[in-house]
Steps between C-alpha positions, in 0.01 A plus 500: 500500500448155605197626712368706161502152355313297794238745459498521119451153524219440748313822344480280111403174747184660598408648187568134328165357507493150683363227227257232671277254306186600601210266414191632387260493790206396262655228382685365779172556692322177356735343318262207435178674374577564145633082469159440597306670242720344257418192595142539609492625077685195368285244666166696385667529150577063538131464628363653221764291247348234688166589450554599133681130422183298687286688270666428197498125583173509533367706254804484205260386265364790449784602370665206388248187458749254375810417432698238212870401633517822687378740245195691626200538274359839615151599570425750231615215248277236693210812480541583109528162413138421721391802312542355191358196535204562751481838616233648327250210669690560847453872451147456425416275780670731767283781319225348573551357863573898528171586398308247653674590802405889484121404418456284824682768675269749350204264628629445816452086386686288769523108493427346874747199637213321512420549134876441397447192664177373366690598185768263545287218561332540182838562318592159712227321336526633178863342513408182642509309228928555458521469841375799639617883537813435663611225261417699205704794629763319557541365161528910384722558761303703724308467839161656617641809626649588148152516357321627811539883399335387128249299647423786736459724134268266379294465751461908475459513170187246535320693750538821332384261109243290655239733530475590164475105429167290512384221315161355443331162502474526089844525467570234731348274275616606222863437631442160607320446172819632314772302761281194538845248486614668812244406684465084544406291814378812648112545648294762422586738759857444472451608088342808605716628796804409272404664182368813689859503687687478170277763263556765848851428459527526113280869524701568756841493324321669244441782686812561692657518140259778387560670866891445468505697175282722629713594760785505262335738299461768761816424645796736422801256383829522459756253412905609452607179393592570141256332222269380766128566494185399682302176321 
């Protein structure tokens, strides 16, 4: 009996089966790999955090332009409230830079550095008397590279204008006839090349108002800002 039993016994051991912890061979193979992509993600997800926070300190006015003992005053506010009291000439001068811009385009009209320059100087001299370009600038805030891009526009506009603009010797008489008190201590010559330089430039206004519209008037224009319209 006692042999039945030793048998008994060691038969049920080898049937038992043996529990081991067995680690999962793809896990236990690198245990390190899948740490690493966690933290390779967290410090692209800080980078870009980073980069999101620099460019909110440097361009949160766009969204929030000021602020009055910590409350913001929000950008569509600061935009309806420009609206209101200036959009529809803002609107209208961006509508035309537009234009002007396509036209030149259109022309293939390009302004030299060495025109932009010569421009400048005359601009300088035309200022002189406040203390020149730079001074007068200055006093609106501004600097010559603010108003190069209009300058630039102008000068366009004036090549693709001045060929429709002449003036002759009859009228230049007849202007200095008609602005004789702006002329004194001045010679002859200095009369005439004056006078002739200020009729071109009044005709020439003239006409880049009648070209302006003109262009406006072919031009297909649309503005979304709500009780806005073109002047």
């Amino acid at each position: 009996m006692a042999t039945k039993s030793k048998k008994s016994i060691k038969t049920a051991t080898k049937k038992s089966p043996l529990k081991t912890n067995i680690v999962n061979p793809k896990v236990s193979k690198n245990p390190t790999k899948k740490n690493r992509a966690q933290t390779f993600n967290l410090l692209v997800a800080a980078l870009v955090f980073i980069v999101l926070a620099m460019g909110y300190m440097r361009f949160k006015y766009l969204l929030v332009p000021a602020t009055v003992n910590g409350s913001p005053i929000f950008s569509w506010k600061y935009v309806k409230s420009l609206h209101q009291t200036a959009g529809t000439q803002v609107i209208d001068q961006l509508v035309v830079e537009k234009l002007i811009t396509q036209e030149a385009k259109k022309q293939k009209i390009e302004i030299s550095q060495e025109e932009l320059d010569l421009e400048f100087e005359r601009l300088e001299l035309q200022f002189e008397s406040v203390g020149g370009l730079d001074a007068f600038l200055s006093s609106q805030g501004l600097k010559k590279k603010d108003i190069n891009d209009q300058v630039i526009l102008n000068l366009q506009v004036q090549k693709i204008v001045s060929e429709s603009v002449s003036i002759t010797d009859e009228e230049v008489d007849a202007y200095y006839q008609e602005n004789k008190d702006a002329f004194v201590d001045l010679t002859p010559e200095e009369i005439e090349e004056q006078s002739a330089g200020m009729l071109y430039e009044q005709k020439l206004q003239q006409q880049i108002g009648i070209w302006v519209q003109d262009l406006r008037a072919k031009g297909q224009i649309t503005i979304n800002f709500p009780n806005a319209q073109i002047q």
